[in-house]
Backbone bond lengths (Angstrom), bond angles and torsions (degrees), N, CA, C in turn:
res aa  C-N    CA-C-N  psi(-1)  N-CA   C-N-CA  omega(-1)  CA-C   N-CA-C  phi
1 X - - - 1.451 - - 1.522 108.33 -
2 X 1.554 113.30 120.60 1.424 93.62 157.72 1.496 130.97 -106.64
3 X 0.817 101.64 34.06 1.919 108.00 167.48 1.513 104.88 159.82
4 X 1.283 96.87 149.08 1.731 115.79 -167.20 1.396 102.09 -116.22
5 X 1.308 127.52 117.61 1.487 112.92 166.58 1.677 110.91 -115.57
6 X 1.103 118.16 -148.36 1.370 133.57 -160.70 1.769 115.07 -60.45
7 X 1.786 98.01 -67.64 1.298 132.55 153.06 0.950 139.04 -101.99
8 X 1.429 126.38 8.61 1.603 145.70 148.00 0.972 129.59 -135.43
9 X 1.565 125.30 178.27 1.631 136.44 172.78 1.674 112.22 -134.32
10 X 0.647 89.21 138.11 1.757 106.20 -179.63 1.236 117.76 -88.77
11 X 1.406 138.52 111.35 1.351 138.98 -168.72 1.898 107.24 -118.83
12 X 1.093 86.09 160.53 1.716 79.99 -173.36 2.279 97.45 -125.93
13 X 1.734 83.40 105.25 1.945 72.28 172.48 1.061 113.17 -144.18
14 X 1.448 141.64 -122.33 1.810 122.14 -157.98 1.690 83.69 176.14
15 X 1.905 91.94 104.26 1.680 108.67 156.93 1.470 118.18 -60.42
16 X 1.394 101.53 170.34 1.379 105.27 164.35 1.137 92.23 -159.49
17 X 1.806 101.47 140.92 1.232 113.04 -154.16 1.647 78.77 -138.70
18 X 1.265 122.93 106.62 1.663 116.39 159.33 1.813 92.65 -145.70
19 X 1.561 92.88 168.60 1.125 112.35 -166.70 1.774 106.39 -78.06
20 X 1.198 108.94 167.01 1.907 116.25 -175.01 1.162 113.52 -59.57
21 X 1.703 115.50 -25.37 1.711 121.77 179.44 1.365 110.32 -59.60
22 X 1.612 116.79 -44.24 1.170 117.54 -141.62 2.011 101.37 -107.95
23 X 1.632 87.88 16.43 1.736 100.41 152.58 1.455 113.13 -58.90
24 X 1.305 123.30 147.50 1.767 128.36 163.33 1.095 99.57 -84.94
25 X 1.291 111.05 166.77 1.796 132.67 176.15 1.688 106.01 -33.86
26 X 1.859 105.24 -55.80 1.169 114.50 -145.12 2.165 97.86 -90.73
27 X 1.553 91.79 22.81 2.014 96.04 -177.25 1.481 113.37 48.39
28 X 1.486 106.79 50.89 1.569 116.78 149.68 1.128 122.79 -107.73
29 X 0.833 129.89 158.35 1.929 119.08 -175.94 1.518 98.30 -105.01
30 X 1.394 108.69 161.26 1.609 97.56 -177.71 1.889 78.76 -134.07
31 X 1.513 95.81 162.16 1.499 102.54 176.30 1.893 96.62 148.21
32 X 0.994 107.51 154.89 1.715 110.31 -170.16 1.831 84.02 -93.75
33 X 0.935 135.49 -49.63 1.725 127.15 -175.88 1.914 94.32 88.58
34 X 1.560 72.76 -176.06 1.850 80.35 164.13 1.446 108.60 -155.92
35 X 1.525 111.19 -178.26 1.666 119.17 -153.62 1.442 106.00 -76.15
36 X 1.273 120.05 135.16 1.135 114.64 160.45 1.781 127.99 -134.04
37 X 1.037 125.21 -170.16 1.506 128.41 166.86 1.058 97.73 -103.98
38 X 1.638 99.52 156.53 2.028 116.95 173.99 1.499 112.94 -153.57
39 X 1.056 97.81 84.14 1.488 106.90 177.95 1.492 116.33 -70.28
40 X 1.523 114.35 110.17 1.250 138.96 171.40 0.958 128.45 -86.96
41 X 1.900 120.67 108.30 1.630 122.42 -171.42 0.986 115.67 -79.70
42 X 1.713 122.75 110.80 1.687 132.34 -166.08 1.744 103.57 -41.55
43 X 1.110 113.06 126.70 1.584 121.94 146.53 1.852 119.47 -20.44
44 X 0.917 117.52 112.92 1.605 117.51 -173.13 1.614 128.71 95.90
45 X 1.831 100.63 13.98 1.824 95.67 -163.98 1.369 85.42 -112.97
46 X 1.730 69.66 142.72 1.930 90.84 175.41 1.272 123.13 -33.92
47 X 1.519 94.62 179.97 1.605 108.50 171.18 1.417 113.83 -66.52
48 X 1.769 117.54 -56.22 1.352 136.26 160.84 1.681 113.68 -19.97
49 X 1.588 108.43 -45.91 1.437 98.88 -153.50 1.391 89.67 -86.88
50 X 1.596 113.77 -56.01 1.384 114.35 167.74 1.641 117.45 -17.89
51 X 1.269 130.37 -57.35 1.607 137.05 166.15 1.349 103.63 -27.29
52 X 1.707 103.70 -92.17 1.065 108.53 -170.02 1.478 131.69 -53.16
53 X 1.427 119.57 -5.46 1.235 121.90 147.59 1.265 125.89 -43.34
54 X 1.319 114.40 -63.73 1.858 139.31 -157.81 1.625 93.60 -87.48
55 X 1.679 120.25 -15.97 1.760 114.52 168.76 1.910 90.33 -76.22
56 X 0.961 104.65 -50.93 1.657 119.83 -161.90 1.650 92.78 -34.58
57 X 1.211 81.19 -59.30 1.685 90.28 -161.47 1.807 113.32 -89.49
58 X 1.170 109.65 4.66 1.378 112.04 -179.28 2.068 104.53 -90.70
59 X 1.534 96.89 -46.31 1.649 110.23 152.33 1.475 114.42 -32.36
60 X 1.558 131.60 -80.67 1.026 154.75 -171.03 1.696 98.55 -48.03
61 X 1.082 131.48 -35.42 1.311 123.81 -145.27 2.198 85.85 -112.19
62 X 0.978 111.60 -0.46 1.482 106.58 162.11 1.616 123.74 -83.93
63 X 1.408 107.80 -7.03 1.634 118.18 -168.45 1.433 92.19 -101.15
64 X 1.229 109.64 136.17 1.696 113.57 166.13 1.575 97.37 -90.55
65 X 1.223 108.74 -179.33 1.789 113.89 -153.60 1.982 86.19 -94.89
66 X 1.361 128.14 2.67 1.439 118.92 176.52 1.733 105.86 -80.49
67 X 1.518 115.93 -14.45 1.376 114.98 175.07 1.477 138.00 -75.96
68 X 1.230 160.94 167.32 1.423 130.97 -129.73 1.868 90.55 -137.57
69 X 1.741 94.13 43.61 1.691 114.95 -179.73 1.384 116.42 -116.84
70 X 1.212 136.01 134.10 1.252 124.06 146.91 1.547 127.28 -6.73
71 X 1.488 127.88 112.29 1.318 128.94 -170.79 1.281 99.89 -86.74
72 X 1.969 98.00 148.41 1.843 94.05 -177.81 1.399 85.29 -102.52
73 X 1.370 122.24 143.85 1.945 128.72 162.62 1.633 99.65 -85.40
74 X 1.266 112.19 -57.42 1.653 105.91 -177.89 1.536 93.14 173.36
75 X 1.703 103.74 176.40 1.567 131.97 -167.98 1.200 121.10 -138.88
76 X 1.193 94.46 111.69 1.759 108.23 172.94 1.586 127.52 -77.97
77 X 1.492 97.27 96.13 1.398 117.49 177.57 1.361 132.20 -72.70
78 X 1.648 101.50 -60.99 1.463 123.63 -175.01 1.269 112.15 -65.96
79 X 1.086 136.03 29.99 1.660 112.53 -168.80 1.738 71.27 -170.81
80 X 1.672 120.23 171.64 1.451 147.30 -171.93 2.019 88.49 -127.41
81 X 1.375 88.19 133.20 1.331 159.63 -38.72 1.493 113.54 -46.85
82 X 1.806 116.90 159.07 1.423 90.72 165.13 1.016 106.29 -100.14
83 X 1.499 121.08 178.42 1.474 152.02 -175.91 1.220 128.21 -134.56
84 X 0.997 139.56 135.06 1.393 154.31 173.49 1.643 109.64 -119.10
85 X 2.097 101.63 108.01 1.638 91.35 -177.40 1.602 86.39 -122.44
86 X 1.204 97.09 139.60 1.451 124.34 153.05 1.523 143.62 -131.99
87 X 1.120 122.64 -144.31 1.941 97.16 -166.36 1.591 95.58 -88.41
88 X 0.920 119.28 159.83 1.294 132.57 164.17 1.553 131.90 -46.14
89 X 1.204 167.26 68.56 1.301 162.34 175.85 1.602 115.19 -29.94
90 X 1.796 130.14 69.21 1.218 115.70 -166.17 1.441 124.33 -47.99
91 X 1.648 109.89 -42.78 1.510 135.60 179.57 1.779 99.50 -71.91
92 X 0.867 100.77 27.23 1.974 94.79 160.38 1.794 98.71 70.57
93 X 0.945 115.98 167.37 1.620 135.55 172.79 1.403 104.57 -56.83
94 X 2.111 90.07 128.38 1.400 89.07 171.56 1.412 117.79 -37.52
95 X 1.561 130.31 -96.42 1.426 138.31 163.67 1.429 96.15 26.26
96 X 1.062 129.13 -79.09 1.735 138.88 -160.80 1.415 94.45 -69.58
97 X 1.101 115.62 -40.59 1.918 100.35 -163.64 1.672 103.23 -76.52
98 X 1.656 108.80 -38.71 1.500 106.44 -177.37 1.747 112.49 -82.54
99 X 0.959 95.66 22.68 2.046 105.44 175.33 1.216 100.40 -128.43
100 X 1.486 142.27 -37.14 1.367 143.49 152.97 1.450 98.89 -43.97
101 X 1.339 120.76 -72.89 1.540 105.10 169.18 1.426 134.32 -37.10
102 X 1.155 116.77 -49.93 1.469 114.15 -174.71 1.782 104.59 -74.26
103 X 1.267 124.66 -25.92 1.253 130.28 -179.61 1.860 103.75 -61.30
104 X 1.553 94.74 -52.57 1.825 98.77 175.90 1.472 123.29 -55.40
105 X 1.548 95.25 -45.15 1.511 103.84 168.84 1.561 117.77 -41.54
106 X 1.579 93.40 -55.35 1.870 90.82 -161.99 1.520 102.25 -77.99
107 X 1.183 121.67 8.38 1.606 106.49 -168.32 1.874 93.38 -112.10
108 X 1.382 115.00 -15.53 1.748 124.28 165.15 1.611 97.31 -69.03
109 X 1.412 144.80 -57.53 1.264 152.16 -131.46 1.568 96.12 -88.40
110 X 1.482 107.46 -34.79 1.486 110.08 -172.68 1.336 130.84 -74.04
């Protein structure tokens, strides 16, 4: 897990995105994929939070990946829990990087 919040958890794992050909006999996909985030809606959250999930991610899913935002890959609806995966953040969560910043800032200013 990399971070737990209120009404979710943040997991860190690796899509794979290949085409139906390049299934094996036995319907595994083969392909190395790449890293992503998967935001998992805790067991027991409201209706409310549930919403603002599917706004969260309904936002996210208007940006094509040329914009200078977090990319959405897709959302897991049909099935419990949902999820929201998108690309990975290597440099840690915005939040942390723009407070790492302001921390650098004030310690240059001084």
């Amino acid at each position: 897990m990399c971070s737990a919040g209120d009404w979710a958890d943040v997991y860190k794992g690796r899509l794979q995105l290949v085409p139906r050909s390049s299934r094996g006999h036995d319907g595994v996909t083969r392909g190395q994929g790449h890293v992503v985030a998967v935001k998992v809606l805790k067991r027991g959250s409201s209706e409310r939070v549930r919403c603002d999930l599917m706004n969260a991610a309904s936002v996210m899913a208007q940006f094509d990946d040329t914009a200078n935002l977090l990319y959405l890959e897709g959302v897991v609806t049909h099935s419990q829990p949902i999820m929201i995966v998108t690309e990975f953040m290597h440099n840690s969560s915005l939040d942390q990087f723009l407070q790492a910043s302001v921390n650098m800032q004030h310690c240059i200013n001084r």
